[in-house]
C-alpha positions as CSV (number, residue, x, y, z in Angstrom):
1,X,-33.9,15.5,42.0
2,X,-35.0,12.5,40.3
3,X,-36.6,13.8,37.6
4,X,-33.3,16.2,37.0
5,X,-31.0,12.8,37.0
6,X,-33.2,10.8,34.5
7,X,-33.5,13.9,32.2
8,X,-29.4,14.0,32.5
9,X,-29.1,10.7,31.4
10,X,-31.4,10.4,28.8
11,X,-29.2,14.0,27.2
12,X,-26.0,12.0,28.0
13,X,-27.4,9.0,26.0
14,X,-28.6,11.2,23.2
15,X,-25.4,12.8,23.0
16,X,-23.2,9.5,22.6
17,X,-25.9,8.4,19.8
18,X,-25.2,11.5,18.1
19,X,-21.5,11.4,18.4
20,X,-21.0,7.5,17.1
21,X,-23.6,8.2,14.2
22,X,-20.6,10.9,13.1
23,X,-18.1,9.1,13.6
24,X,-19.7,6.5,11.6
25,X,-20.7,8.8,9.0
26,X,-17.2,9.9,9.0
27,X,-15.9,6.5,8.6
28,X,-18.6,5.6,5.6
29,X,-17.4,9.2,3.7
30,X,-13.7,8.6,4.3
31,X,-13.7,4.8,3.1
32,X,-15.8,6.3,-0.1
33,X,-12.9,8.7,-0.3
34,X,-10.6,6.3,-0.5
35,X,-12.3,4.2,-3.4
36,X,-12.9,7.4,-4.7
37,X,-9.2,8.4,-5.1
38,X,-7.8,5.2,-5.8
39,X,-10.4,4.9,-8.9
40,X,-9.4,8.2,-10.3
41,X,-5.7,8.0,-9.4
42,X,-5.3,4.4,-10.8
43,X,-5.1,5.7,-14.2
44,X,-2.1,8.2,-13.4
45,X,-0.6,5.7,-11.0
46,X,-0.4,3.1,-14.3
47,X,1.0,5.1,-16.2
48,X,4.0,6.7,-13.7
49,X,4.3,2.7,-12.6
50,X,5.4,2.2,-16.9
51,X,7.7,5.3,-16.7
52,X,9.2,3.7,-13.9
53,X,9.9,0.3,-14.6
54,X,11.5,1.8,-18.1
55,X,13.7,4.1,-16.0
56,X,14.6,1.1,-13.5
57,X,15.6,-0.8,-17.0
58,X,17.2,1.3,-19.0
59,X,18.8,4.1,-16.2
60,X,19.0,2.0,-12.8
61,X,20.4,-1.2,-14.3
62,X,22.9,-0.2,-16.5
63,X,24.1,2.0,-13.3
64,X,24.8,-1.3,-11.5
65,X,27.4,-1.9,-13.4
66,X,29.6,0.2,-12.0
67,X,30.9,0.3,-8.1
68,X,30.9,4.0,-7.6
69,X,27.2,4.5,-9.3
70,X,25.3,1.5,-7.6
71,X,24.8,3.3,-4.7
72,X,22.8,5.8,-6.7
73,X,20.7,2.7,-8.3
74,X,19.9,1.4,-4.9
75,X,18.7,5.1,-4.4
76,X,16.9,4.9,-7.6
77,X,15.5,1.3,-6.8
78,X,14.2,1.9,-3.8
79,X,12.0,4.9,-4.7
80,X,10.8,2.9,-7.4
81,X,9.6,0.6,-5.1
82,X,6.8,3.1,-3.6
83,X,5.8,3.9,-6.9
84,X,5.0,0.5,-7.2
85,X,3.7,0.4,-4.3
86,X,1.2,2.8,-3.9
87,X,0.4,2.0,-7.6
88,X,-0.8,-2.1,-6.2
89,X,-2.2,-0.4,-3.0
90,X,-4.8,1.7,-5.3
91,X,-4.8,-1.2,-7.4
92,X,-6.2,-3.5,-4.4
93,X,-9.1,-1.2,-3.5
94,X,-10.5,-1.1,-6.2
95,X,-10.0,-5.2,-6.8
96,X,-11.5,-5.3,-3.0
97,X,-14.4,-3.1,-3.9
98,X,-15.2,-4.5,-6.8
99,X,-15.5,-8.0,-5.0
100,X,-16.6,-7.7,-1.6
101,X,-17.6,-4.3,-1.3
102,X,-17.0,-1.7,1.5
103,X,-16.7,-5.2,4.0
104,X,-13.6,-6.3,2.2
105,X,-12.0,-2.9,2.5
106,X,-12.6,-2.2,6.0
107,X,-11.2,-5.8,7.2
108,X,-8.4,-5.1,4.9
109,X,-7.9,-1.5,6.6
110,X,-8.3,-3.3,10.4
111,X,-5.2,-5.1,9.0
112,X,-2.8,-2.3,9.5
113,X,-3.6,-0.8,6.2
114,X,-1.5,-3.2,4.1
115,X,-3.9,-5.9,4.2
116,X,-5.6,-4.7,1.5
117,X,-3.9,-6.2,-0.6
118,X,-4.4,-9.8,1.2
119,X,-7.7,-9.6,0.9
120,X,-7.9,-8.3,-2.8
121,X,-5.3,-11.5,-3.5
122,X,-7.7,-13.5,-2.0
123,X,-11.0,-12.7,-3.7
124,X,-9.7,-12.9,-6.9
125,X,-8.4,-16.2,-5.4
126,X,-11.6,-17.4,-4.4
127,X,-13.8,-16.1,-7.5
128,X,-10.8,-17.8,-9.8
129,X,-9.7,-14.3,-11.8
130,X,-6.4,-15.5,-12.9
131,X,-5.5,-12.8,-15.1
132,X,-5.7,-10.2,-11.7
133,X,-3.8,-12.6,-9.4
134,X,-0.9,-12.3,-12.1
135,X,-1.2,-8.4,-12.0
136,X,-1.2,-8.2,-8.1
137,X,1.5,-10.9,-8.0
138,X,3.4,-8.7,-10.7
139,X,3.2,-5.9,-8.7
140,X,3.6,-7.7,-5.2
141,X,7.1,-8.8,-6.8
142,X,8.1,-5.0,-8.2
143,X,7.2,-3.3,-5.3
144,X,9.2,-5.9,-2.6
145,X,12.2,-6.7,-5.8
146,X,13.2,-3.1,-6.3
147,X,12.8,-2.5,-2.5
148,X,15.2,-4.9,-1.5
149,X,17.6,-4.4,-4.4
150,X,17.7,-1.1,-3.6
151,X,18.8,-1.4,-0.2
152,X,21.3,-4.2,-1.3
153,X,22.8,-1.8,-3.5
154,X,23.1,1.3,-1.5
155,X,24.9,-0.5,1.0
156,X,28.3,-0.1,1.2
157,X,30.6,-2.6,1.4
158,X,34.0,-2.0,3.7
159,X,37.1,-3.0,2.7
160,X,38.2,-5.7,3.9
161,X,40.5,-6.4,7.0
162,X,43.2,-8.9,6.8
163,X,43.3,-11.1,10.2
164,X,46.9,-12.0,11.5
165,X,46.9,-15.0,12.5
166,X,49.6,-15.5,15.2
């Protein structure tokens, strides 16, 4: 019975090696994924981010003029804003690969996914790229500018009530 139990436990041990090599295997293919598609969306994501802005300008602002259509900007706005968004996310990874490597992007994905871009502001920080912590701030200030004026916007104010005062 001995030799059954030790024979057991050396298969249960060679099974749990097996299944956290694959899971880390999984983990090492989907983070190359990700760099993967952020490198060859980037170029695509630029370029909707430009049409965007120039619709928020020319569309989106001049609708803010009037009462009845700034509901509609705020609508406009605040889709805009995850354009941007995903546009400084991809732009991040790739900032984060291209710095710290695979390390940086996994402590940035621990971080609930949005620290990414924390710890791509950060190396370029630290490795004094001046020109790229413009761009992320840029984009920081699009993505969280037209967010927010969007939701001002599509809120609606009530009338009014007139207290009595008696």
């Amino acid at each position: 019975m001995g030799g059954e139990s030790s024979l057991k436990n050396a298969a249960n041990w060679v099974l749990g090696l097996a299944i956290m090599a694959g899971v880390f295997l999984l983990i090492a293919v989907l983070l190359r994924g990700i760099v993967w598609a952020s490198d060859k969306a980037l170029p695509w994501l630029l370029l909707a981010g430009s049409r965007t802005f120039d619709i928020c300008f020319f569309v989106f602002v001049p609708l803010c003029i009037l009462r009845k259509t700034r509901p509609w900007a705020g609508f406009g706005f605040y889709l805009a804003s995850y354009v941007f968004g995903i546009t400084l996310w991809a732009f991040s990874c790739i900032v984060v690969v291209g710095h710290w490597g695979y390390v940086g992007l996994i402590v940035g994905l621990l971080l609930a996914g949005v620290g990414v871009f924390p710890v791509a502001f950060l190396a370029v920080l630290l490795h004094a790229e001046w020109y790229i912590v413009s761009e992320l701030t840029i984009g920081l200030v699009l993505t969280f500018g037209t967010r927010y004026l969007g939701v001002r916007l599509s809120e609606r104010s009530a009338p009014r009530e007139e207290t009595a005062y008696v």
